[in-house]
C-alpha positions as CSV (number, residue, x, y, z in Angstrom):
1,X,68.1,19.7,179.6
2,X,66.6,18.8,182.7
3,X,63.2,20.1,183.8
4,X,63.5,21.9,187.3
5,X,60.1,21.8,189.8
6,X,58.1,24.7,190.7
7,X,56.2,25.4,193.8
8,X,53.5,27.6,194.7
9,X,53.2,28.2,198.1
10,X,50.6,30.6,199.8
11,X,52.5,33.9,200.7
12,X,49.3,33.6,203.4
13,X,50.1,30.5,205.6
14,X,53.4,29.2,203.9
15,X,50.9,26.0,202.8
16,X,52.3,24.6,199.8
17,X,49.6,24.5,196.6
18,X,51.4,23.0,194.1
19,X,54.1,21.9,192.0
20,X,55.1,21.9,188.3
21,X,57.4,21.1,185.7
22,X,59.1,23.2,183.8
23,X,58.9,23.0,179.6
24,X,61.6,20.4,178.4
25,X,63.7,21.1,175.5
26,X,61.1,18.9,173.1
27,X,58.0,21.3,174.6
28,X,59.8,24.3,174.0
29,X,60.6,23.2,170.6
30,X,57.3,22.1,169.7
31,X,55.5,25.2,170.9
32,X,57.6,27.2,169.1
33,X,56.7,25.1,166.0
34,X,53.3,25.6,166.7
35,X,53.4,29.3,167.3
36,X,55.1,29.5,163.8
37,X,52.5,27.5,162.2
38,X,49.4,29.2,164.0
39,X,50.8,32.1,162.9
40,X,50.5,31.9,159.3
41,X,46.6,31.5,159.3
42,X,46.1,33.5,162.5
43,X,47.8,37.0,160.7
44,X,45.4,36.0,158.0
45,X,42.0,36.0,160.2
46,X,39.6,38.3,159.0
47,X,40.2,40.9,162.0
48,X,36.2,40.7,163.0
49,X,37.3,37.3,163.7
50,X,39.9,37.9,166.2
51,X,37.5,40.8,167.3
52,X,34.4,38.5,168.7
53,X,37.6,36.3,169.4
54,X,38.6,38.8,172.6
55,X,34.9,39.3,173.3
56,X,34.6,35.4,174.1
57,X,37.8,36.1,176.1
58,X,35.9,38.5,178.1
59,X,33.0,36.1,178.5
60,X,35.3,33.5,179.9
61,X,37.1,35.7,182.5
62,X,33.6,36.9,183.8
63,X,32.3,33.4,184.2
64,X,35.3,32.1,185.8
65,X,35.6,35.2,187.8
66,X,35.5,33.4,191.2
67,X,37.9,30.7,190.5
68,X,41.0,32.8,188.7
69,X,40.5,35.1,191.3
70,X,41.0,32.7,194.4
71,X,43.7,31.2,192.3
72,X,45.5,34.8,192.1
73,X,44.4,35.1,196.1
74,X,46.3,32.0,197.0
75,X,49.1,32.2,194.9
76,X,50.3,36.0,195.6
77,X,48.5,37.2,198.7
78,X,46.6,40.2,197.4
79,X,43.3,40.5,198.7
80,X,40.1,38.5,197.3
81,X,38.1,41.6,196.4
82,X,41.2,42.8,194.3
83,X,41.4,40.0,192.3
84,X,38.4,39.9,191.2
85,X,38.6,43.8,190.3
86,X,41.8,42.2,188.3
87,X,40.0,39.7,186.4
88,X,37.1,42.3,185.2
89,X,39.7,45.0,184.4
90,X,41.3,41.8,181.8
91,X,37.8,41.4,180.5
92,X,37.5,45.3,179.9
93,X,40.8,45.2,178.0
94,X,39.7,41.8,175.9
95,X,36.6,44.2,174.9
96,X,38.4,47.6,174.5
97,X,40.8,46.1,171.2
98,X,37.7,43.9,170.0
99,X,35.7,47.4,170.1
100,X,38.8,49.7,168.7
101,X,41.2,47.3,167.0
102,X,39.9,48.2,163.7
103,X,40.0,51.9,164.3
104,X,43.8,51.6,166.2
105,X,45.1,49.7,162.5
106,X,43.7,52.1,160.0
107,X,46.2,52.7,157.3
108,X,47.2,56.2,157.4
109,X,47.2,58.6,154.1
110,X,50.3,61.0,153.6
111,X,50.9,63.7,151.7
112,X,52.5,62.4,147.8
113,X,52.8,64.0,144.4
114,X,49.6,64.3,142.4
115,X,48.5,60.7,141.1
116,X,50.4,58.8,143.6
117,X,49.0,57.5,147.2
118,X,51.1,56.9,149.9
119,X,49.8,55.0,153.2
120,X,51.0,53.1,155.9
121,X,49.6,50.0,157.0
122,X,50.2,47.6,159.8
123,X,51.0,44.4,159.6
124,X,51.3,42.1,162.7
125,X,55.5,40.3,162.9
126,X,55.0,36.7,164.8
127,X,55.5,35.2,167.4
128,X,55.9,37.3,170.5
129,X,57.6,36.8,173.7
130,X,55.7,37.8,177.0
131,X,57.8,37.4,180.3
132,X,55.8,38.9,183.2
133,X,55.5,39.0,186.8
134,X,53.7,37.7,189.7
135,X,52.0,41.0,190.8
136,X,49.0,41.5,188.7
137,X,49.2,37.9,187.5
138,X,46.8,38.0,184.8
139,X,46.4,41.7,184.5
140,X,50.0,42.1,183.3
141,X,49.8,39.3,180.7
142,X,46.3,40.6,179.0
143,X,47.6,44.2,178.4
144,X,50.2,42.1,176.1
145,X,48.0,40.1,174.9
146,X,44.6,41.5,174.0
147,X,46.3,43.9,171.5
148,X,48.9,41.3,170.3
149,X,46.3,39.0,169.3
150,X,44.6,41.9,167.6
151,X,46.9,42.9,165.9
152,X,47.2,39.5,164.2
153,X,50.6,38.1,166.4
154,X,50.4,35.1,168.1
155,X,51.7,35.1,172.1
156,X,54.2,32.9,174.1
157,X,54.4,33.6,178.1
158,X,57.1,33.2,180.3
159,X,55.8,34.0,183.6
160,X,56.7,34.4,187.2
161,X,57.7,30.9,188.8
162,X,56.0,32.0,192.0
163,X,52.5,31.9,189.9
164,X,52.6,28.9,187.6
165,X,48.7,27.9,188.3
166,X,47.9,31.6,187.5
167,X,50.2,31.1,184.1
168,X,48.4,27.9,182.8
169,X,45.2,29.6,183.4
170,X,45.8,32.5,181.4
171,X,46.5,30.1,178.5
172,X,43.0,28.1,179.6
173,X,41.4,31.3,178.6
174,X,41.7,31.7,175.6
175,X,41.5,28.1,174.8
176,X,38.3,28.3,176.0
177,X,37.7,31.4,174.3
178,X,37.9,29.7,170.8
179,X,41.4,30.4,169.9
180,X,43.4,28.5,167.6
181,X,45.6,26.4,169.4
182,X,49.0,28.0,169.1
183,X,47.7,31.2,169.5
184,X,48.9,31.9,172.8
185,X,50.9,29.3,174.5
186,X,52.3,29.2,178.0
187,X,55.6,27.7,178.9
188,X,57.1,27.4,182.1
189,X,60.7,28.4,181.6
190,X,63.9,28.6,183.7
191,X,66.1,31.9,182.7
192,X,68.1,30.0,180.4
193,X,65.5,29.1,178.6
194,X,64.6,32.3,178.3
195,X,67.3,34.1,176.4
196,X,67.3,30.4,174.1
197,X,63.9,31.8,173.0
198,X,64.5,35.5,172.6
199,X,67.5,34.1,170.2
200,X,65.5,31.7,168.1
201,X,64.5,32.7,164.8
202,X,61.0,32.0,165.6
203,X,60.5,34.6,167.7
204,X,60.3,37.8,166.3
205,X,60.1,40.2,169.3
206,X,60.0,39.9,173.4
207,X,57.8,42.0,175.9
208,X,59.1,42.2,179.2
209,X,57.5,43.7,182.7
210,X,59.8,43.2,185.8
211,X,62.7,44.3,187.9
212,X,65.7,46.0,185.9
213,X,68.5,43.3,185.8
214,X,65.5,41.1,184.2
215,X,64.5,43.9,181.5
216,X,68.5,44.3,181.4
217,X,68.7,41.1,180.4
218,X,66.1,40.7,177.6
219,X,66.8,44.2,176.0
220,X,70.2,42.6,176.0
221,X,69.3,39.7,174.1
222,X,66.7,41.2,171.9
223,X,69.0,43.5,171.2
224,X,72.0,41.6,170.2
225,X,69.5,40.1,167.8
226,X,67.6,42.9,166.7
227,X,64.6,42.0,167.7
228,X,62.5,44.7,169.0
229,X,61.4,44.7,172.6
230,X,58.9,46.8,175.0
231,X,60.3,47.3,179.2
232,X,58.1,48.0,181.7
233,X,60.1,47.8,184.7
234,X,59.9,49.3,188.3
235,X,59.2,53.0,189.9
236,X,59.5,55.3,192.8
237,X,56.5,57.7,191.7
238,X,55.9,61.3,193.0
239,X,52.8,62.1,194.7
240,X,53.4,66.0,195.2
241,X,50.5,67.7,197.4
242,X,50.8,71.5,196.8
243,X,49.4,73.9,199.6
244,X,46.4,74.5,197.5
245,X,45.3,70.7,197.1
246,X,42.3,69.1,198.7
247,X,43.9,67.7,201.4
248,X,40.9,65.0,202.4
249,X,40.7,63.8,198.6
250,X,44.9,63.6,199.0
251,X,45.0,61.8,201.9
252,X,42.3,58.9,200.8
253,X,43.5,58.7,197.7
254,X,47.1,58.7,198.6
255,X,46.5,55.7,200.9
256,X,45.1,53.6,198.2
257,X,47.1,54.8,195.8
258,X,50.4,53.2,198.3
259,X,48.7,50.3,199.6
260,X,46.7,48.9,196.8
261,X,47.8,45.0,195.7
262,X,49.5,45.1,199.2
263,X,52.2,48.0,198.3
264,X,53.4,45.9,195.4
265,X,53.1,47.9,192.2
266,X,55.4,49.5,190.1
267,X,52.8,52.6,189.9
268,X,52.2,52.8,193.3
269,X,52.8,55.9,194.9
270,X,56.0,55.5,197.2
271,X,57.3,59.0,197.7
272,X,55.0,61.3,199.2
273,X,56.3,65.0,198.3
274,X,54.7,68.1,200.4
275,X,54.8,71.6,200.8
276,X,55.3,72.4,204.1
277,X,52.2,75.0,204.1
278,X,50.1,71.3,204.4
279,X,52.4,68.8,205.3
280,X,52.0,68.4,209.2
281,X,47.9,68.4,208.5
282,X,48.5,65.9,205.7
283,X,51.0,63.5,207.6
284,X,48.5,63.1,210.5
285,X,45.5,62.5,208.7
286,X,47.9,60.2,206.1
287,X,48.9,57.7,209.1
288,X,45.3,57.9,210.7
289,X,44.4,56.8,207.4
290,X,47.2,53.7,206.7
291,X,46.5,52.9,210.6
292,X,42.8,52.3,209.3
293,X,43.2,49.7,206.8
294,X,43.2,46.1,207.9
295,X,45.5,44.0,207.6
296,X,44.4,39.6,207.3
297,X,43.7,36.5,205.4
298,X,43.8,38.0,201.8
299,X,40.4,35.6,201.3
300,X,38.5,37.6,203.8
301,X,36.3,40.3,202.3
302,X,36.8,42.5,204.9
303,X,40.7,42.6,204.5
304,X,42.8,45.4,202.8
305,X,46.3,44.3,202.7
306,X,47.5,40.6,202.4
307,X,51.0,39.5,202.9
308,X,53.7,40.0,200.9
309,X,54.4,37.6,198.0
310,X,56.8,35.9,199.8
311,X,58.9,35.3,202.8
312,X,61.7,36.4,200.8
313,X,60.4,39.7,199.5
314,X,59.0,40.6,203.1
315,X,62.5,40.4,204.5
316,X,63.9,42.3,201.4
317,X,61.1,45.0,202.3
318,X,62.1,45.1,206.0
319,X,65.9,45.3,205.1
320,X,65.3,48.6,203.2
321,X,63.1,49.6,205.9
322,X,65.7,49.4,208.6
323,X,68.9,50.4,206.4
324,X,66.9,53.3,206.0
325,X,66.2,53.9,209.7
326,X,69.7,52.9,210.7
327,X,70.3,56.2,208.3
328,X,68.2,58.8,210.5
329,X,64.7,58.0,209.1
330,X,61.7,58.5,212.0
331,X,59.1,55.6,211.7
332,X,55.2,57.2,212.1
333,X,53.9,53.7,212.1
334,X,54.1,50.1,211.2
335,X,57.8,49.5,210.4
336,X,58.5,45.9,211.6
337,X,57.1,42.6,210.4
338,X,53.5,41.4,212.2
339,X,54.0,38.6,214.4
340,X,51.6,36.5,212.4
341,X,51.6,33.6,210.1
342,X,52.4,34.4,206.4
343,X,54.6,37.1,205.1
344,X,52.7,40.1,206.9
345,X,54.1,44.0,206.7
346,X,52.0,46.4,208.3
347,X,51.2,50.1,206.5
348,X,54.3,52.1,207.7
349,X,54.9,56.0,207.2
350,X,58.6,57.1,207.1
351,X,59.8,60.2,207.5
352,X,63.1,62.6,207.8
353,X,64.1,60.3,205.3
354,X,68.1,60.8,204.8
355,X,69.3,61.3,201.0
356,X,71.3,58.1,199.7
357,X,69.1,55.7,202.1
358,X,66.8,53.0,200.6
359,X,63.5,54.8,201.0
360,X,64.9,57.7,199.0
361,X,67.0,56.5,195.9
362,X,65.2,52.2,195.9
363,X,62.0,50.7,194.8
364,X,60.8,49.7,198.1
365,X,57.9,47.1,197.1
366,X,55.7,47.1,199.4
367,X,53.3,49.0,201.8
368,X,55.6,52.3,202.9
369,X,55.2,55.3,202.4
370,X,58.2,57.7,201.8
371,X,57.6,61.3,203.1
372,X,59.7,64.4,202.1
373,X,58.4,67.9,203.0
374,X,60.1,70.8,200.4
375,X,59.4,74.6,200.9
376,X,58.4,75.7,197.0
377,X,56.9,74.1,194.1
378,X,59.9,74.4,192.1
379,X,61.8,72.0,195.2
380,X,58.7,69.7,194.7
381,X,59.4,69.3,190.9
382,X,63.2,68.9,191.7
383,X,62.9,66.1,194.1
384,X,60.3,64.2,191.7
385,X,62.7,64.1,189.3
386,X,65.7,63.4,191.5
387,X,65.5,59.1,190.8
388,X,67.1,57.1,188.1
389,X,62.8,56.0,187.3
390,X,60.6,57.6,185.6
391,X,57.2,55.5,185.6
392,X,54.5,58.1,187.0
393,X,53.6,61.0,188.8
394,X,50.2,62.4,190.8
395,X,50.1,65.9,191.4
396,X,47.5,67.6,194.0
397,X,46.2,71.1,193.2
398,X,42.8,72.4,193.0
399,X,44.4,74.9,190.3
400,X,44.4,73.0,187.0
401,X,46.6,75.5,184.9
402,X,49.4,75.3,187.5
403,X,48.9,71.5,187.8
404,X,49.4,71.4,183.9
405,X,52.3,73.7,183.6
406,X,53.9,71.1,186.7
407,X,53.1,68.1,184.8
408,X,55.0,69.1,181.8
409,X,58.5,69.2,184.2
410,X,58.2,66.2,185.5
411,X,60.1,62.7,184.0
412,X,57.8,60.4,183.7
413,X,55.5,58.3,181.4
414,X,52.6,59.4,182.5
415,X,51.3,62.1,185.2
416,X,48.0,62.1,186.9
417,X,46.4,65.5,188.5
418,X,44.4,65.0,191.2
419,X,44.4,60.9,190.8
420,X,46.3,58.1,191.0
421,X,48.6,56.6,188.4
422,X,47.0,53.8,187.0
423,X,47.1,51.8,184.2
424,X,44.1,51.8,181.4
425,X,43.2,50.4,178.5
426,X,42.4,53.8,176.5
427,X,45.9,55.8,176.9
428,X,49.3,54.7,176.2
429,X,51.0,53.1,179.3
430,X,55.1,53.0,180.1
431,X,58.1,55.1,181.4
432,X,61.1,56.6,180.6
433,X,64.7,56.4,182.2
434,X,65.1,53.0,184.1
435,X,61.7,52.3,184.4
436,X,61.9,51.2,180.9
437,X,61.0,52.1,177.2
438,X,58.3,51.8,174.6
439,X,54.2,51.9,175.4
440,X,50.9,49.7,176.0
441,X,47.5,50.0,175.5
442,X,45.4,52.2,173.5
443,X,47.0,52.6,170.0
444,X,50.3,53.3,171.3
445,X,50.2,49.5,172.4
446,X,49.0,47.3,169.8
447,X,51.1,49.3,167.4
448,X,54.4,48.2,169.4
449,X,54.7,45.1,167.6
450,X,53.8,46.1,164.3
451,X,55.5,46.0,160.7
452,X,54.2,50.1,159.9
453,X,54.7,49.4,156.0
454,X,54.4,52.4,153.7
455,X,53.0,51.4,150.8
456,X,53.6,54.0,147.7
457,X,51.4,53.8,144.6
458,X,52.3,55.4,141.2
C-alpha cells in the first residue's frame, strides 16, 4: 500500500510546518508485533512499576512544557497559555492513576456460601486502539492512556492527520519516560488502515473520540468483531440559567465555558437556555462579555481565541452560522469571518434561533453561542433534552435542592451546577445518546478495558 503525505499547516497564517509519511504496511505490521510482544511482560510489571512509570511521564510533560505546548499552538491554533494548561492537566492525569491505580484495581469480595470466596479481579486485555482528535491534541490521548497503561494494556494511536508533530510527541513521552518500547506506539494511519487494525487479531479493543460517522465507523468494526470499544463523540450541551442564578458568576463563566480552545470542544457550552425573568439582563452582559475577549496570534499571551483549526472547518462554522440566519436567527455580534490572515471567527451571540436550523438541532464547533429564552423550568428541562446528544449540562441556581432535583431530568453524561462541564481525572467522563457510550477516568475509566474475572474458591 502506498504511504500518503501529511501536512501540518498553521490554522494561524496558513504557513506550512511540516510533512509526514504515513505507516506502510511493514510498519503497521511490525508495531503491531511489537505491541503483542511488549504486552506479555508489560501486563506482568509489578503495578508500582508502571506506577513511578506515569510519574516519570508527568516529569517529562512538565519539563518539556514549553516546547509540546508551542507545538499544540502551531499545529491547531488554540491559544499559547491554553496549551500549556493542556500539558499540566496530562501531567495531573499521569499522577492521578500512579497515585490511585492500585486502589481503582482492588479485587472486590462478594457475598458466597460459607467456606467459599468469591472476588473479582481485573486483569488488563492487550493491545488497545486509540484514535483521537486534533482538539486537545495531547489531552485527549492521555485520558486513554494513563489508565490503559495502568491497568497493564499496552496503547496504539491513530491520531488526527491535521496534528501529526503533536502525535509523535505524545509517543516521545513516554519513551522518555522509561517505557518499554512497544508500550505505546504511534502510527500515522489513513482510514483504511484503520478498520485493518480494529480487525486484526492483535488488537483486542479500540477507543475512539471524534465526530459520529467516525465513532460510527469503529463501533461498526469493533463490533462486527466483538471487540469492545469506548465513543466519545460530539455535544450540543445545555447551560440553563434559572431566574434565581447568579447572573455575574453565569455570565463569566458562560463565556469561558463557550469560548475556551477557540469554541472547539465537545463540552463546550453551545446552547444557552434562560428563563425569561433574567434573560434580557443576562444576554446584554453575555455579549459585553464575548465582545471582551480578544481575538489574535494564538502565540500571544494576551490573546483569548485563536483561529479555527482550519480553513475548512471555519467555512463549515460560517455555513451553519448563515443557514441558520437565512432561517430567521438575529446575530447580537460577530457572525462573519475576520478579515485577517488565518482561519479567524469572532465570538458571535445568536438569537430567535428557529427550530430545525443549524444552531438548534447541529454541533456548531466553534465560538457561538446559541440563545433560547423558555418561560418555566420545566420548558428549560424540555428544550435541554430536545437533541439527539447527550454529553453534558450546567445548570445556574443559587438553590442547590432544586438544582439537584433538575439535574436528575436531564440526558446527559454528566451535569454541572453552578460550573462548567469539564473533564477530570477523579470522576467518570462520557455521554449517552449520540454523543457516545462507555466512560473515562476515575475508576470508571481504567476499568473500561478490563477482563473483570470472578474468581470462585471452594
Amino acid at each position: 500500500m502506498e504511504t500518503t503525505v501529511l501536512t501540518a499547516t498553521n490554522p494561524a497564517t496558513g504557513e506550512e510546518l511540516d510533512s509526514y509519511e504515513t505507516a506502510t504496511e511493514k510498519e503497521v505490521q511490525r508495531a503491531l508485533a511489537t505491541a503483542v510482544e511488549t504486552f506479555e511482560s508489560w501486563q506482568n510489571r509489578p503495578l508500582r512499576d508502571r506506577e513511578k512509570l506515569l510519574h516519570s511521564a508527568a516529569e517529562v510533560l512538565r519539563e518539556n512544557s514549553q516546547r509540546y505546548a508551542t507545538l499544540m499552538t502551531q499545529e491547531m491554533g488554540k491559544p499559547l497559555t491554553q496549551s500549556e494548561a493542556e500539558i499540566e492537566k496530562c501531567a495531573w492525569v499521569c499522577e492521578h492513576y500512579a497515585e490511585n491505580a492500585r486502589q481503582y484495581l482492588d479485587s472486590s469480595a462478594h457475598p458466597s456460601p460459607p467456606g467459599t470466596a468469591v472476588e473479582t479481579v481485573y486483569e488488563p486485555l492487550g493491545p488497545v486502539l486509540a484514535v483521537m482528535p486534533w482538539n486537545f491534541p495531547f489531552w485527549q490521548v492521555f485520558r486513554f492512556a494513563a489508565p490503559a497503561l495502568a491497568a497493564g494494556n499496552v496503547g496504539l494511536l491513530k491520531h488526527a492527520e491535521s496534528v501529526p508533530g503533536s502525535a509523535r510527541a505524545v509517543a516521545d513521552v513516554f519513551e522518555e519516560a522509561g517505557f518499554p518500547e512497544g508500550a505505546f506506539q504511534t502510527l500515522l494511519l489513513t482510514v483504511e488502515q484503520v478498520h485493518d487494525m480494529i480487525a486484526d487479531d492483535r488488537v483486542v479493543a479500540a477507543t475512539l473520540t471524534g465526530s459520529g460517522p467516525a465513532g460510527s465507523a469503529v463501533a461498526g468494526t469493533a463490533g462486527a468483531e466483538l471487540k469492545p470499544s469506548v465513543l466519545e463523540l460530539g455535544g450540543s450541551d445545555p447551560f440553563i440559567v434559572l431566574d434565581d442564578a447568579d447572573i455575574s458568576a453565569a455570565v463569566e463563566t458562560g463565556a469561558w465555558a463557550r469560548l475556551l480552545n477557540n469554541g472547539q470542544s465537545c463540552i463546550a457550552a453551545k446552547r444557552f437556555i434562560l428563563h425569561d425573568a433574567i434573560a434580557d439582563e443576562f444576554v446584554d452582559r453575555f455579549v459585553a462579555e464575548v465582545e471582551s475577549y480578544t481575538v489574535g496570534d494564538p502565540m500571544d499571551r494576551e490573546t483569548d481565541i485563536g483561529p479555527q483549526s482550519s480553513q475548512a472547518a471555519l467555512e463549515m462554522l460560517d455555513e451553519q452560522v448563515n443557514k441558520t440566519v437565512d432561517a430567521g436567527a438575529t446575530v447580537l455580534t460577530g457572525g462573519e469571518p475576520l478579515e485577517m490572515a488565518g482561519a479567524f471567527y469572532p465570538p458571535t451571540v445568536l438569537t430567535d434561533i428557529p427550530a430545525g436550523s443549524p444552531a438548534a438541532c447541529e454541533e456548531l464547533f466553534g465560538p457561538v453561542a446559541a440563545i433560547f429564552s423558555v418561560d418555566s423550568e420545566r420548558e428549560a428541562i424540555e428544550l435541554a433534552n430536545e437533541t439527539r446528544f447527550g454529553l453534558g449540562a450546567s445548570i445556574w441556581t443559587e438553590d442547590r435542592t432544586r438544582g439537584r432535583t433538575i439535574a436528575r431530568q436531564i440526558d446527559a453524561g454528566c451535569v454541572y451546577l453552578n460550573q462548567l462541564v469539564k473533564s477530570d481525572p477523579r470522576v467518570p467522563f462520557g455521554g449517552i445518546k449520540d454523543s457516545g457510550y462507555g466512560r473515562e477516568l476515575a475508576g470508571e475509566g481504567i476499568r473500561e478495558f478490563v477482563n473483570k474475572k470472578t474468581v470462585w474458591v471452594e
